[in-house]
PDB file of N, H, CA, C and O in Angstrom:
ATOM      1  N   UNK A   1      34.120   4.413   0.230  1.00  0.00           N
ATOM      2  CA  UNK A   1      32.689   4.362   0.411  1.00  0.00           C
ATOM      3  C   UNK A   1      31.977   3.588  -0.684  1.00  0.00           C
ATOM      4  O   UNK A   1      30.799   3.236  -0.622  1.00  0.00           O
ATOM      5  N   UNK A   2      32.699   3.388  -1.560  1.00  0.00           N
ATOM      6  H   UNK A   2      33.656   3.674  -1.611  1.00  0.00           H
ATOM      7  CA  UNK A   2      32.037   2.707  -2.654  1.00  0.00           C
ATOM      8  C   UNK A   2      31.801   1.048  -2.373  1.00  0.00           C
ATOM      9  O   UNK A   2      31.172   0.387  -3.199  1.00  0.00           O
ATOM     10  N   UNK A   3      32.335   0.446  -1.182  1.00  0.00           N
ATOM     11  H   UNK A   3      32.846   0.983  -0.510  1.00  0.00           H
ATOM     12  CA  UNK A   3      31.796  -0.805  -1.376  1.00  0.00           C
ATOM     13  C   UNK A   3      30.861  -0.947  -0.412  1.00  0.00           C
ATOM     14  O   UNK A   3      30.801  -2.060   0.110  1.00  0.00           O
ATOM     15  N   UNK A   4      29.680   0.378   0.179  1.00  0.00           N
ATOM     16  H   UNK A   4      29.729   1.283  -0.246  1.00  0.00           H
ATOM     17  CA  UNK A   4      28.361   0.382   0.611  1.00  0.00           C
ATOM     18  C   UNK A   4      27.440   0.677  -0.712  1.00  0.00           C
ATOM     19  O   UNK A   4      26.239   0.888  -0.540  1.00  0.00           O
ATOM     20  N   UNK A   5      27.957   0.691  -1.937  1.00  0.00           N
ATOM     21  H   UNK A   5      28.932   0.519  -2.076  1.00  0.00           H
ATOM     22  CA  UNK A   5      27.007   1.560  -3.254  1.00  0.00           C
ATOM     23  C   UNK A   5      26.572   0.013  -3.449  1.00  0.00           C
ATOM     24  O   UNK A   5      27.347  -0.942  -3.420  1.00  0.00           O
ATOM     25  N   UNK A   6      25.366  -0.031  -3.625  1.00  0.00           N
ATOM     26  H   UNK A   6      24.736   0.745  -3.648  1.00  0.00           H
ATOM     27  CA  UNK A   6      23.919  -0.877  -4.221  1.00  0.00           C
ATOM     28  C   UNK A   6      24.113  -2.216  -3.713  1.00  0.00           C
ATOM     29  O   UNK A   6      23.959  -3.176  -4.467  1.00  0.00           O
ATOM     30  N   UNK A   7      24.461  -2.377  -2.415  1.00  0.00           N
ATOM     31  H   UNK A   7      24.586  -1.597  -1.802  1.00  0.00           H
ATOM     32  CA  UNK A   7      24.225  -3.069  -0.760  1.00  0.00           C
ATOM     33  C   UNK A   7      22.862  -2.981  -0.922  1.00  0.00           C
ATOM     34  O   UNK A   7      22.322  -1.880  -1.040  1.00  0.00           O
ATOM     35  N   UNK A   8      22.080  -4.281  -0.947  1.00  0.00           N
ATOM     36  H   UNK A   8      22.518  -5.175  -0.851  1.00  0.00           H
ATOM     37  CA  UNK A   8      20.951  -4.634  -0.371  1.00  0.00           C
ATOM     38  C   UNK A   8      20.792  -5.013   0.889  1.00  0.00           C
ATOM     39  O   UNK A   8      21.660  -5.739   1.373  1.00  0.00           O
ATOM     40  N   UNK A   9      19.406  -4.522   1.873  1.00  0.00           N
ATOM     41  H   UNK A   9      18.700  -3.933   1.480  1.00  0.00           H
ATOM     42  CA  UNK A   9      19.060  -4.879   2.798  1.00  0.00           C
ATOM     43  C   UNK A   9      17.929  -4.987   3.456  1.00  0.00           C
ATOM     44  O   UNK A   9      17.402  -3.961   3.885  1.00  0.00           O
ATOM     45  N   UNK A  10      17.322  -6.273   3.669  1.00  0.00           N
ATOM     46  H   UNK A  10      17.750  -7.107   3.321  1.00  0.00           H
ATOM     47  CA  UNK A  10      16.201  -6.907   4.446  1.00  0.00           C
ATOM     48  C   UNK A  10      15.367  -5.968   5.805  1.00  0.00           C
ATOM     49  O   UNK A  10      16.005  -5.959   6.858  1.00  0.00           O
ATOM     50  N   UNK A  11      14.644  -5.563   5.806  1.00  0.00           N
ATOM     51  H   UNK A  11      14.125  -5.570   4.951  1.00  0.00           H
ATOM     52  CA  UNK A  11      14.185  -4.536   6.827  1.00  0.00           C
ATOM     53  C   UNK A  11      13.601  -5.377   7.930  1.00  0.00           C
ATOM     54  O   UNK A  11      12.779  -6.239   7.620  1.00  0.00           O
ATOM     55  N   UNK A  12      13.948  -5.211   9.196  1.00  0.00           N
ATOM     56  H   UNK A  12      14.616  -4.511   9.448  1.00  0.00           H
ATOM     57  CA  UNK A  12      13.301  -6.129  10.194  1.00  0.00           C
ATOM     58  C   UNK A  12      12.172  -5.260  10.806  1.00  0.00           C
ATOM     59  O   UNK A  12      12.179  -4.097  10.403  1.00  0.00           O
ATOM     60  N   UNK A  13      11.195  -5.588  11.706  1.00  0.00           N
ATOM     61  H   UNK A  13      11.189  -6.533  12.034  1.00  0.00           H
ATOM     62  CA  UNK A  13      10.456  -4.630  12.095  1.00  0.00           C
ATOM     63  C   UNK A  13      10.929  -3.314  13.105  1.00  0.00           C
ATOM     64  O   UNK A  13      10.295  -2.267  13.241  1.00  0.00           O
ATOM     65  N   UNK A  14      11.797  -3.555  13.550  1.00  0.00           N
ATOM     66  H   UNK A  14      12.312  -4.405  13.439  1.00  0.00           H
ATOM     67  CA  UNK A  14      12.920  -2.493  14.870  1.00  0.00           C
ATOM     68  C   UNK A  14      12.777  -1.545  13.607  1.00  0.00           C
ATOM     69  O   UNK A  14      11.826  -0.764  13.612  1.00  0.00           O
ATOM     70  N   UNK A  15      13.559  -1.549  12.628  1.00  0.00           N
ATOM     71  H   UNK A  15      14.332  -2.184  12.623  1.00  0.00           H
ATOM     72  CA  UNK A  15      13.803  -0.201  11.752  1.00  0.00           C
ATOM     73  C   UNK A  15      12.128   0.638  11.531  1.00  0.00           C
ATOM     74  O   UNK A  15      11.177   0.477  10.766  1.00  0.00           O
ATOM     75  N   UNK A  16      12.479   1.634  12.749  1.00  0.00           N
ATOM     76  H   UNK A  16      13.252   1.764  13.370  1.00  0.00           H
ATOM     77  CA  UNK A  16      11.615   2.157  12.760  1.00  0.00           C
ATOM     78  C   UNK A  16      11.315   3.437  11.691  1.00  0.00           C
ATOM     79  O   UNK A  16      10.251   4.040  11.827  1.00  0.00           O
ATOM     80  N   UNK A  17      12.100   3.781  10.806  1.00  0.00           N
ATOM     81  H   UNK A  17      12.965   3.291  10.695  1.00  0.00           H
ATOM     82  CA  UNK A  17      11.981   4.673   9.648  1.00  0.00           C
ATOM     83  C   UNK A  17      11.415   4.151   8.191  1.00  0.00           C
ATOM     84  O   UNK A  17      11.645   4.674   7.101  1.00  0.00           O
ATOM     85  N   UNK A  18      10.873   3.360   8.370  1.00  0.00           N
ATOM     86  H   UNK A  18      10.686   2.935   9.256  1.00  0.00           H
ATOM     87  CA  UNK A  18      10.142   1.849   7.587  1.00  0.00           C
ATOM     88  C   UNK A  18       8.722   2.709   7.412  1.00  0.00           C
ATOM     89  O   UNK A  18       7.716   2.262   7.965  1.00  0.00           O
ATOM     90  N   UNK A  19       8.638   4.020   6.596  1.00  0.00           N
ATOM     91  H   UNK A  19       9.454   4.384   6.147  1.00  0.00           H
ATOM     92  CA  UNK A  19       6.872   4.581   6.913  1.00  0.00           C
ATOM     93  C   UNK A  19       6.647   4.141   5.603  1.00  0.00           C
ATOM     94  O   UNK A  19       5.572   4.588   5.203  1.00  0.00           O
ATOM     95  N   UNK A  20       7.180   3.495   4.828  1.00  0.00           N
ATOM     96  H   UNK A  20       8.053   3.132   5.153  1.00  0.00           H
ATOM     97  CA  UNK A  20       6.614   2.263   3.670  1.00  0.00           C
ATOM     98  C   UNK A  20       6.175   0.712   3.275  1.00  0.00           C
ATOM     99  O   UNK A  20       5.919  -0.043   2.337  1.00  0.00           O
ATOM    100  N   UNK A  21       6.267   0.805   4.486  1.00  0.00           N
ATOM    101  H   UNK A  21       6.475   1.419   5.248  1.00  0.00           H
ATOM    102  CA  UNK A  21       6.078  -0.801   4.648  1.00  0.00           C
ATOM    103  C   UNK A  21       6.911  -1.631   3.945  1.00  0.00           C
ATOM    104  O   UNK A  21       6.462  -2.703   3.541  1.00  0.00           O
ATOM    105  N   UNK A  22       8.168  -1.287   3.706  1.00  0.00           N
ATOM    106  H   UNK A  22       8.533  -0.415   4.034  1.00  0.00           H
ATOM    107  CA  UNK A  22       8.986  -2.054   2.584  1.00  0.00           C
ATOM    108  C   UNK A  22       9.811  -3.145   3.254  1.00  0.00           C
ATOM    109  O   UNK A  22      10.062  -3.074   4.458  1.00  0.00           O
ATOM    110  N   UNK A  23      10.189  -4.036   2.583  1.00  0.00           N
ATOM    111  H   UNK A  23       9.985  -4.093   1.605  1.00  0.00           H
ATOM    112  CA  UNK A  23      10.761  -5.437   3.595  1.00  0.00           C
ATOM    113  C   UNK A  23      11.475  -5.358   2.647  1.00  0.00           C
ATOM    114  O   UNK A  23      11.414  -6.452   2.085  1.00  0.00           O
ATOM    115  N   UNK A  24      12.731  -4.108   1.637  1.00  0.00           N
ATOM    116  H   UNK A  24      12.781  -3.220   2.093  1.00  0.00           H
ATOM    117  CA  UNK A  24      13.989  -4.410   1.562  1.00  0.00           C
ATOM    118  C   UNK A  24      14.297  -2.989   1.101  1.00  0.00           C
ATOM    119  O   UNK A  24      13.502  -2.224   0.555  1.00  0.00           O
ATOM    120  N   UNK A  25      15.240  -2.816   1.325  1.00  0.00           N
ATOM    121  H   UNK A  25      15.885  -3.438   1.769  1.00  0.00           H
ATOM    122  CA  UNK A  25      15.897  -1.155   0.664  1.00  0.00           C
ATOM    123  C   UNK A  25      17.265  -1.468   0.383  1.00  0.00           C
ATOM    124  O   UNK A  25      18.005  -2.261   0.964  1.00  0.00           O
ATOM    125  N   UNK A  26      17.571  -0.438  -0.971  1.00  0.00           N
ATOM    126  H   UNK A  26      16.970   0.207  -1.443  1.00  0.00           H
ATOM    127  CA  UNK A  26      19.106  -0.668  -1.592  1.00  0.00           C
ATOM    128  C   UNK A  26      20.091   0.985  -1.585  1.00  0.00           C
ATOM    129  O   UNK A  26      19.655   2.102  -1.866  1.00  0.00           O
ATOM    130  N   UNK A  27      20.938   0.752  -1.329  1.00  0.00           N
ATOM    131  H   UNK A  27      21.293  -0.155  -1.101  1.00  0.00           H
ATOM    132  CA  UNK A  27      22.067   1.824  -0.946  1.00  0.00           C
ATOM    133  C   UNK A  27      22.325   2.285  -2.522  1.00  0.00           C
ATOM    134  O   UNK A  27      22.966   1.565  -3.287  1.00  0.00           O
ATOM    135  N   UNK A  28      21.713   3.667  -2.962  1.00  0.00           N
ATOM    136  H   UNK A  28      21.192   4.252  -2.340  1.00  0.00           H
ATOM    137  CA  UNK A  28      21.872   4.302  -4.075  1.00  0.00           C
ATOM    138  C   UNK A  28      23.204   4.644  -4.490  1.00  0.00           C
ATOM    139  O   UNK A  28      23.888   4.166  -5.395  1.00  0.00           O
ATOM    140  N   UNK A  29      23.566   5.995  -3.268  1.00  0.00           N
ATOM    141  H   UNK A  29      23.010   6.383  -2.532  1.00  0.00           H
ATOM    142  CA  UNK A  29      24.252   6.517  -2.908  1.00  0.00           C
ATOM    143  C   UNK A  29      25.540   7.029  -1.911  1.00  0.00           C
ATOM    144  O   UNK A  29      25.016   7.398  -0.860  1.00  0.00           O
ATOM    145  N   UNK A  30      26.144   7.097  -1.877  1.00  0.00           N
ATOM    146  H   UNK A  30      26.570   6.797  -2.731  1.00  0.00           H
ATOM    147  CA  UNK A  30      26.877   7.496  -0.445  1.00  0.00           C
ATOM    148  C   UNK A  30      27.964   8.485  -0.825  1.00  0.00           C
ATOM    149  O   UNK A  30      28.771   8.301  -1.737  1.00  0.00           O
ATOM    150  N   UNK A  31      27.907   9.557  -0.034  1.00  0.00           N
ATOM    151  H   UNK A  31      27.252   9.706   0.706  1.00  0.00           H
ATOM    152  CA  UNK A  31      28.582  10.716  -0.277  1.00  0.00           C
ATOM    153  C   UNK A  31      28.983  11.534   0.867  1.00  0.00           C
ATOM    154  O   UNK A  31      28.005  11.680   1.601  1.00  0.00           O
ATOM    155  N   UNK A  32      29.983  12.105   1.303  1.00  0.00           N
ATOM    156  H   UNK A  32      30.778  11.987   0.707  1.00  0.00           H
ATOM    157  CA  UNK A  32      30.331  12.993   2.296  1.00  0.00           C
ATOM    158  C   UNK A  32      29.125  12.928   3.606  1.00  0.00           C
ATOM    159  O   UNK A  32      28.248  13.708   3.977  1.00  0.00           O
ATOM    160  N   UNK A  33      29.610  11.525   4.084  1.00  0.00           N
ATOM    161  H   UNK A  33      30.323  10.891   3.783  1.00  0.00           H
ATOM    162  CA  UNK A  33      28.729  10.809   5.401  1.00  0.00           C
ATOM    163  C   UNK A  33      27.557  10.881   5.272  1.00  0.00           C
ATOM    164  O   UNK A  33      26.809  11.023   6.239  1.00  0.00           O
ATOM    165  N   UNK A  34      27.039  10.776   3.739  1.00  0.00           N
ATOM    166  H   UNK A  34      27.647  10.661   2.953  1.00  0.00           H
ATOM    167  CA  UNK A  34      25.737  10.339   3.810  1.00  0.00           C
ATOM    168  C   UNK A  34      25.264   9.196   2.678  1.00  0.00           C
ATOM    169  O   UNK A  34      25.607   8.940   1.524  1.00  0.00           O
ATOM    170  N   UNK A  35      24.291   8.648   3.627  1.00  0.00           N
ATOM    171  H   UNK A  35      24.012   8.856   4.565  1.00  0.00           H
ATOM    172  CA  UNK A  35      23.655   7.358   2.705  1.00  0.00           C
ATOM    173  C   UNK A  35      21.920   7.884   1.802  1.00  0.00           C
ATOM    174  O   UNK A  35      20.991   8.456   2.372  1.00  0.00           O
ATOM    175  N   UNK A  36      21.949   7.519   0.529  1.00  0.00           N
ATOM    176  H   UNK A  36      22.704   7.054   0.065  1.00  0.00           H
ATOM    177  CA  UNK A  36      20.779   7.608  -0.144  1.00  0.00           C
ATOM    178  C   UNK A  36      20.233   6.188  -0.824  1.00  0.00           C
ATOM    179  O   UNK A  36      20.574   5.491  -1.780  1.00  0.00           O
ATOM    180  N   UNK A  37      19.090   6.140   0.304  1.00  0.00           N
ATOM    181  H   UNK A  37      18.813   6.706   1.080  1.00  0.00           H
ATOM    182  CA  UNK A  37      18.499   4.590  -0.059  1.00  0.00           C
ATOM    183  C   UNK A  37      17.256   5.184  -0.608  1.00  0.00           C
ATOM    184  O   UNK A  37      16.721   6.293  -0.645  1.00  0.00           O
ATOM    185  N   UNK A  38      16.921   3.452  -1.196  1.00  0.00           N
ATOM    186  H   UNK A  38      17.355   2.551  -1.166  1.00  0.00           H
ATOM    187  CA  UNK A  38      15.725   3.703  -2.276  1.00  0.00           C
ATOM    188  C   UNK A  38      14.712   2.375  -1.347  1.00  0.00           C
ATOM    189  O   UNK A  38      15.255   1.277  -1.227  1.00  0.00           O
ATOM    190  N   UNK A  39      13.788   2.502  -0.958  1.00  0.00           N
ATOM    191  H   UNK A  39      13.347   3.394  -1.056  1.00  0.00           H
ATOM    192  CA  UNK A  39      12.868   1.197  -0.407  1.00  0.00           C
ATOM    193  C   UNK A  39      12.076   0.995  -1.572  1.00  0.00           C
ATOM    194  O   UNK A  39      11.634   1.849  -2.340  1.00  0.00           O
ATOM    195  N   UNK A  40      11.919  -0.566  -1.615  1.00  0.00           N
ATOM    196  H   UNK A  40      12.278  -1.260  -0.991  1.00  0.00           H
ATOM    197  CA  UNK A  40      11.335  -1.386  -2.444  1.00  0.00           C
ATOM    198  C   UNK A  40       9.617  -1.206  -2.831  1.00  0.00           C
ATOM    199  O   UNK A  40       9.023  -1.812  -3.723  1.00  0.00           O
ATOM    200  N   UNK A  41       9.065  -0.236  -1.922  1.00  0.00           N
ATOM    201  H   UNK A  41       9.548   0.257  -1.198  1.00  0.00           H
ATOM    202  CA  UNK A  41       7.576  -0.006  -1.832  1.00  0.00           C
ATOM    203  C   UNK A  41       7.637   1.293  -2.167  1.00  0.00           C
ATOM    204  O   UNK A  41       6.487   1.708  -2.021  1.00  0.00           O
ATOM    205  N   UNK A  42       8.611   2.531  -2.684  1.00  0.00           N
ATOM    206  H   UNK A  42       9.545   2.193  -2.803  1.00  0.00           H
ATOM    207  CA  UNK A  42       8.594   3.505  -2.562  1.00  0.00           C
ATOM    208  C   UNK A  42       9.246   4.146  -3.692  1.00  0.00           C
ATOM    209  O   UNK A  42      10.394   3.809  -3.983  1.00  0.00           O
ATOM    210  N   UNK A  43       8.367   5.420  -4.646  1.00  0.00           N
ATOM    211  H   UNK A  43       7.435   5.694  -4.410  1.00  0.00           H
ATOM    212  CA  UNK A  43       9.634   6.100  -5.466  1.00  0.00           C
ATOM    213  C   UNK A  43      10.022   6.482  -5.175  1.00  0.00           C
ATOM    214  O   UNK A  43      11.074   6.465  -5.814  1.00  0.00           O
ATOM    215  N   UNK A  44      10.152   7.543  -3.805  1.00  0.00           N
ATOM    216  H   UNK A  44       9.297   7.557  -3.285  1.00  0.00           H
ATOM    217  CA  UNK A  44      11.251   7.800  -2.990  1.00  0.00           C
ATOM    218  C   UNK A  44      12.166   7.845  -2.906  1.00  0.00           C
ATOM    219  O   UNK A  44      12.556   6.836  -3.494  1.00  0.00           O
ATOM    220  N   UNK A  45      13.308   8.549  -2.409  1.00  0.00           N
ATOM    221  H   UNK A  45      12.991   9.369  -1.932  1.00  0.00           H
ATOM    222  CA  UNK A  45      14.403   8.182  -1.956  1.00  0.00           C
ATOM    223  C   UNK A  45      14.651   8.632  -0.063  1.00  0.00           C
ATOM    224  O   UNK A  45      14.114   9.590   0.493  1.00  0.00           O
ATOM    225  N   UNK A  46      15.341   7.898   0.416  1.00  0.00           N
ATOM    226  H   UNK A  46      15.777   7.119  -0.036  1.00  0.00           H
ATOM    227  CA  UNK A  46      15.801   8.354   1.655  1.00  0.00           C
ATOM    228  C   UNK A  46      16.803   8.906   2.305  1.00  0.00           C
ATOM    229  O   UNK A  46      17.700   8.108   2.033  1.00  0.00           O
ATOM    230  N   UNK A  47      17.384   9.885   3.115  1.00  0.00           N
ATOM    231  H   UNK A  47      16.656  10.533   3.336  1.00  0.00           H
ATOM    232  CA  UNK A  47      19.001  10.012   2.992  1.00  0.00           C
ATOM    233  C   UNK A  47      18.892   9.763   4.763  1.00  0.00           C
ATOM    234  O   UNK A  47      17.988  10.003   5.564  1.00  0.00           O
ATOM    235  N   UNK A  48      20.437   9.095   4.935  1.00  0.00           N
ATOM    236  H   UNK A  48      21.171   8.900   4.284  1.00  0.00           H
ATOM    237  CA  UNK A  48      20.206   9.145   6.439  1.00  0.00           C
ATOM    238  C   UNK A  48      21.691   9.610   6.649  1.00  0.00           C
ATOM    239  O   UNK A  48      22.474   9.176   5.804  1.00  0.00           O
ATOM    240  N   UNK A  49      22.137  10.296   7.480  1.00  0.00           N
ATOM    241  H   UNK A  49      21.500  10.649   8.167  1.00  0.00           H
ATOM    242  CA  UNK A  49      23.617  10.145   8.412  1.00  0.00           C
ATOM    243  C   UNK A  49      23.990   8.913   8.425  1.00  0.00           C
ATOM    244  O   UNK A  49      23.426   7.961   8.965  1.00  0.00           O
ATOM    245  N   UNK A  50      25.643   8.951   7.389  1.00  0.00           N
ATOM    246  H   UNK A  50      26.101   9.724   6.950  1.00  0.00           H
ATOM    247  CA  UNK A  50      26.232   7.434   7.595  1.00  0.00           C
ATOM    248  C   UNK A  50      26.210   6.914   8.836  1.00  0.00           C
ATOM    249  O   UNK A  50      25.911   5.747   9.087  1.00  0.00           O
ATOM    250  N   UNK A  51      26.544   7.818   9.700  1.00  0.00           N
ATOM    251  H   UNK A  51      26.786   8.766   9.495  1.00  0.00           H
ATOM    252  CA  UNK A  51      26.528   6.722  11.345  1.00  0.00           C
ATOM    253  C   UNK A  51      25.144   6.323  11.652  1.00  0.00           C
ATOM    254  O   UNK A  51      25.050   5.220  12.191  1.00  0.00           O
ATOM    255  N   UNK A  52      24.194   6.877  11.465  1.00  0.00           N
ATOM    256  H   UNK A  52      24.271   7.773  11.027  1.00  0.00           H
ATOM    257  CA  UNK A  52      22.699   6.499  12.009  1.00  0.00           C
ATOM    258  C   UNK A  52      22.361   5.540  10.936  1.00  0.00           C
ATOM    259  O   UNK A  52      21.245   5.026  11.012  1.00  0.00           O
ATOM    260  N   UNK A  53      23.294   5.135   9.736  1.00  0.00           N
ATOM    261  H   UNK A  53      24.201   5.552   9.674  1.00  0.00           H
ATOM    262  CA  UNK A  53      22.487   3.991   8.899  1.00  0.00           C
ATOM    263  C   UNK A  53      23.347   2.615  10.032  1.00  0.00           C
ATOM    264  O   UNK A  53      22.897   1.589  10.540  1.00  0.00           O
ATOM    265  N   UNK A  54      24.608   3.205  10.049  1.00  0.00           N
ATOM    266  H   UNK A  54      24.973   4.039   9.635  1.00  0.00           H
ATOM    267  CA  UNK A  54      25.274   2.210  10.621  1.00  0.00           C
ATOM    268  C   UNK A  54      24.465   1.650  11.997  1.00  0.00           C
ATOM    269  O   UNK A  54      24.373   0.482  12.374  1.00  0.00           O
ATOM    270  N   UNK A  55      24.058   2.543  12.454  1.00  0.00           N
ATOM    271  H   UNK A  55      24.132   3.492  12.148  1.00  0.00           H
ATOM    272  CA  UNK A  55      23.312   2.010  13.989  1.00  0.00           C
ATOM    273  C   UNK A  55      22.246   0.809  13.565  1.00  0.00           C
ATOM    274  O   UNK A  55      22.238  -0.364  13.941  1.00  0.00           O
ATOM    275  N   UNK A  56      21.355   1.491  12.662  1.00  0.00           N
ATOM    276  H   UNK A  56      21.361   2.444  12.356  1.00  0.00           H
ATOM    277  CA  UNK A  56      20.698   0.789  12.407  1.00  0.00           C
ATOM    278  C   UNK A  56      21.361  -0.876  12.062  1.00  0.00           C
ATOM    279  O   UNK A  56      21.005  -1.837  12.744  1.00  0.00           O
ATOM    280  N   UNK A  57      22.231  -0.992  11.056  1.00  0.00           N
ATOM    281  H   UNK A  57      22.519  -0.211  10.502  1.00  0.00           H
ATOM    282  CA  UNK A  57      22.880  -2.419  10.806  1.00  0.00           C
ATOM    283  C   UNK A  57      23.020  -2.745  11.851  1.00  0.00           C
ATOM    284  O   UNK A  57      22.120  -3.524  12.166  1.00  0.00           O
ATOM    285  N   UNK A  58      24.096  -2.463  13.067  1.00  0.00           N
ATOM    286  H   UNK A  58      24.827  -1.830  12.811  1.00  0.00           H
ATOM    287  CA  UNK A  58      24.634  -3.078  14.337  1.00  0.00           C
ATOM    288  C   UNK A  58      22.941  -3.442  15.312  1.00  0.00           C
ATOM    289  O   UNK A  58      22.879  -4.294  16.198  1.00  0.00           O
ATOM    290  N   UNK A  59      21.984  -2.751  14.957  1.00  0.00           N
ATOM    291  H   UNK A  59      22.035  -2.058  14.238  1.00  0.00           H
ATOM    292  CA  UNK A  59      21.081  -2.800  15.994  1.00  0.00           C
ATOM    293  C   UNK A  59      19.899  -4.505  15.149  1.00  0.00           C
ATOM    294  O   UNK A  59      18.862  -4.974  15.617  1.00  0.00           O
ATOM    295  N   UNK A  60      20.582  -4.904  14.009  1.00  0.00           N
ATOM    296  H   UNK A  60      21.424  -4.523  13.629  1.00  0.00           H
ATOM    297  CA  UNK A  60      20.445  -5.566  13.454  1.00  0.00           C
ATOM    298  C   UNK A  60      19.055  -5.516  12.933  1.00  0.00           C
ATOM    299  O   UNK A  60      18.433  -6.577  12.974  1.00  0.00           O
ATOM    300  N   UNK A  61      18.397  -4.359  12.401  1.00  0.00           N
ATOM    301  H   UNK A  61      18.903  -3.497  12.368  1.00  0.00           H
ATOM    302  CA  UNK A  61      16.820  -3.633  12.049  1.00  0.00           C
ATOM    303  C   UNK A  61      17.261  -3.991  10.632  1.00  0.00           C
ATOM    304  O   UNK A  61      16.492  -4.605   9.891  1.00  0.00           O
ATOM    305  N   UNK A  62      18.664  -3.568  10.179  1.00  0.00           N
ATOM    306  H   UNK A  62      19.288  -3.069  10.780  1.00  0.00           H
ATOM    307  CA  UNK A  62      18.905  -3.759   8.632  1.00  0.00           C
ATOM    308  C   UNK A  62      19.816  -5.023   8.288  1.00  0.00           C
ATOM    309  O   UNK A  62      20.944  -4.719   8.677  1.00  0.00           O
ATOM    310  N   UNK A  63      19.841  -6.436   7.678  1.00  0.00           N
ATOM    311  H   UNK A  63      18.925  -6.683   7.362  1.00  0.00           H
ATOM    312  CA  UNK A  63      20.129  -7.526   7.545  1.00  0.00           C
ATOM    313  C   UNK A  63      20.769  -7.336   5.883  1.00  0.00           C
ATOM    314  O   UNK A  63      20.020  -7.247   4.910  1.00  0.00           O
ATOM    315  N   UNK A  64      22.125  -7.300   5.801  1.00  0.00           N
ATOM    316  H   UNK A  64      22.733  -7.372   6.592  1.00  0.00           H
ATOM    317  CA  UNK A  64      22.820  -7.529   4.495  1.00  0.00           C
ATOM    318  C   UNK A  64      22.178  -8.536   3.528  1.00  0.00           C
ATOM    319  O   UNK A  64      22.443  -9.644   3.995  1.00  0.00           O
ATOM    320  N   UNK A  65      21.551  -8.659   2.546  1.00  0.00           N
ATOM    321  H   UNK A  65      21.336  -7.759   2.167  1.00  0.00           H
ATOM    322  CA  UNK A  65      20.902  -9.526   1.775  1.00  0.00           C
ATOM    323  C   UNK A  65      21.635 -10.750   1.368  1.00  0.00           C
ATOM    324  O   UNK A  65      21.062 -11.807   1.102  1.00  0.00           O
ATOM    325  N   UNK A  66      23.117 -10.552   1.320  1.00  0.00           N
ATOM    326  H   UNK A  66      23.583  -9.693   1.536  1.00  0.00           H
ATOM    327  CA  UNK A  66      24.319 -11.516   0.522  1.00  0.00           C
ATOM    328  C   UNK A  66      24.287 -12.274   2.289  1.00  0.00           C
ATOM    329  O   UNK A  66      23.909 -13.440   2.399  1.00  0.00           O
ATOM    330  N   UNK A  67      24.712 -11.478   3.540  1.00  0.00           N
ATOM    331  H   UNK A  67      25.019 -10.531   3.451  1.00  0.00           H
ATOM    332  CA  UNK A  67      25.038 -12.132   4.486  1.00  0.00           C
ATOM    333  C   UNK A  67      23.787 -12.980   5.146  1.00  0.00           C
ATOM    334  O   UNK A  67      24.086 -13.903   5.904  1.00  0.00           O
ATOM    335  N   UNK A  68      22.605 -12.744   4.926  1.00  0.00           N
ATOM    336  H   UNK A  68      22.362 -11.994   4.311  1.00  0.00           H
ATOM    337  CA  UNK A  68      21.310 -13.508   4.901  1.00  0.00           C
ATOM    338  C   UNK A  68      21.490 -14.416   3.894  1.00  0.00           C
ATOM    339  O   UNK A  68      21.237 -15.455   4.505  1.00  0.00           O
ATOM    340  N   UNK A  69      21.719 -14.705   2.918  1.00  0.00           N
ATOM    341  H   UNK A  69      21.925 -13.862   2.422  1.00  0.00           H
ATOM    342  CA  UNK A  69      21.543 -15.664   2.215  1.00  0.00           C
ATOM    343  C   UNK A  69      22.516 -16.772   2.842  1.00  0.00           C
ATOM    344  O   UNK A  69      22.202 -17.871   3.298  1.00  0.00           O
ATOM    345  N   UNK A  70      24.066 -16.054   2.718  1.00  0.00           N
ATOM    346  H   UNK A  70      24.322 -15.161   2.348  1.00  0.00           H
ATOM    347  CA  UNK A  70      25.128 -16.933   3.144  1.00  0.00           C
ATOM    348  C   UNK A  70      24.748 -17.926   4.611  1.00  0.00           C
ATOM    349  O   UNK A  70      25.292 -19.002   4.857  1.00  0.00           O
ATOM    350  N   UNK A  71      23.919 -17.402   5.285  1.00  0.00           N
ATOM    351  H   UNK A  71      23.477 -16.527   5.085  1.00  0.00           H
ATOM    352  CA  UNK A  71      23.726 -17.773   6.927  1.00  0.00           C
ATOM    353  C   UNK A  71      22.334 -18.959   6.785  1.00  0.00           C
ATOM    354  O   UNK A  71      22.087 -19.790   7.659  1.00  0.00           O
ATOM    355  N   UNK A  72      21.529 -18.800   5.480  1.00  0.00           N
ATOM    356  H   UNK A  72      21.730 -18.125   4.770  1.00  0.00           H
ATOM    357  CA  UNK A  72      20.543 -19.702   5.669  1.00  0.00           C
ATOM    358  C   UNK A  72      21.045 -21.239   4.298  1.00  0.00           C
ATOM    359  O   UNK A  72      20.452 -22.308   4.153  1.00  0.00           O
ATOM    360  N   UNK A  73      22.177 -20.773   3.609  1.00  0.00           N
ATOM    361  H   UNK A  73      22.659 -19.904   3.727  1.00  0.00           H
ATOM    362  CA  UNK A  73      22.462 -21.492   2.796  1.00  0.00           C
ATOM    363  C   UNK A  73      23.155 -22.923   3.548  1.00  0.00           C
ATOM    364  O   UNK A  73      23.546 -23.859   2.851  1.00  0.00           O
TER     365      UNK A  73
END
């Protein structure tokens, strides 16, 4: 699980758990199927069910920051 720890990611508008208006959040944490993100507009933290973060990636709401760069480079 450690190579999801401090994964950046681009928020598209679909990610509807976005009640910060933040256009990026970073993977704190991850522990016994769960993810703890931090959004860029927020002191906050967030925790979601590893599979429901995963939906989100596949539903493409959350955009890998390294694999965005690589795709516009």
């Amino acid at each position: 699980m450690d190579l999801y720890n401090n994964m950046e990611f681009e928020l598209k508008g679909s990610f509807i758990p976005n009640i910060s208006n933040s256009d990026k959040l970073k993977i704190v944490e991850i522990s016994d199927g769960i993810v703890v993100i931090q959004m860029n507009n927020s002191k906050r933290r967030g925790v979601f069910p590893l599979d429901s973060f995963k939906y989100w990636i596949k539903r493409n709401s959350l955009i890998h920051i390294n694999d965005q760069e690589k795709k516009t480079s």
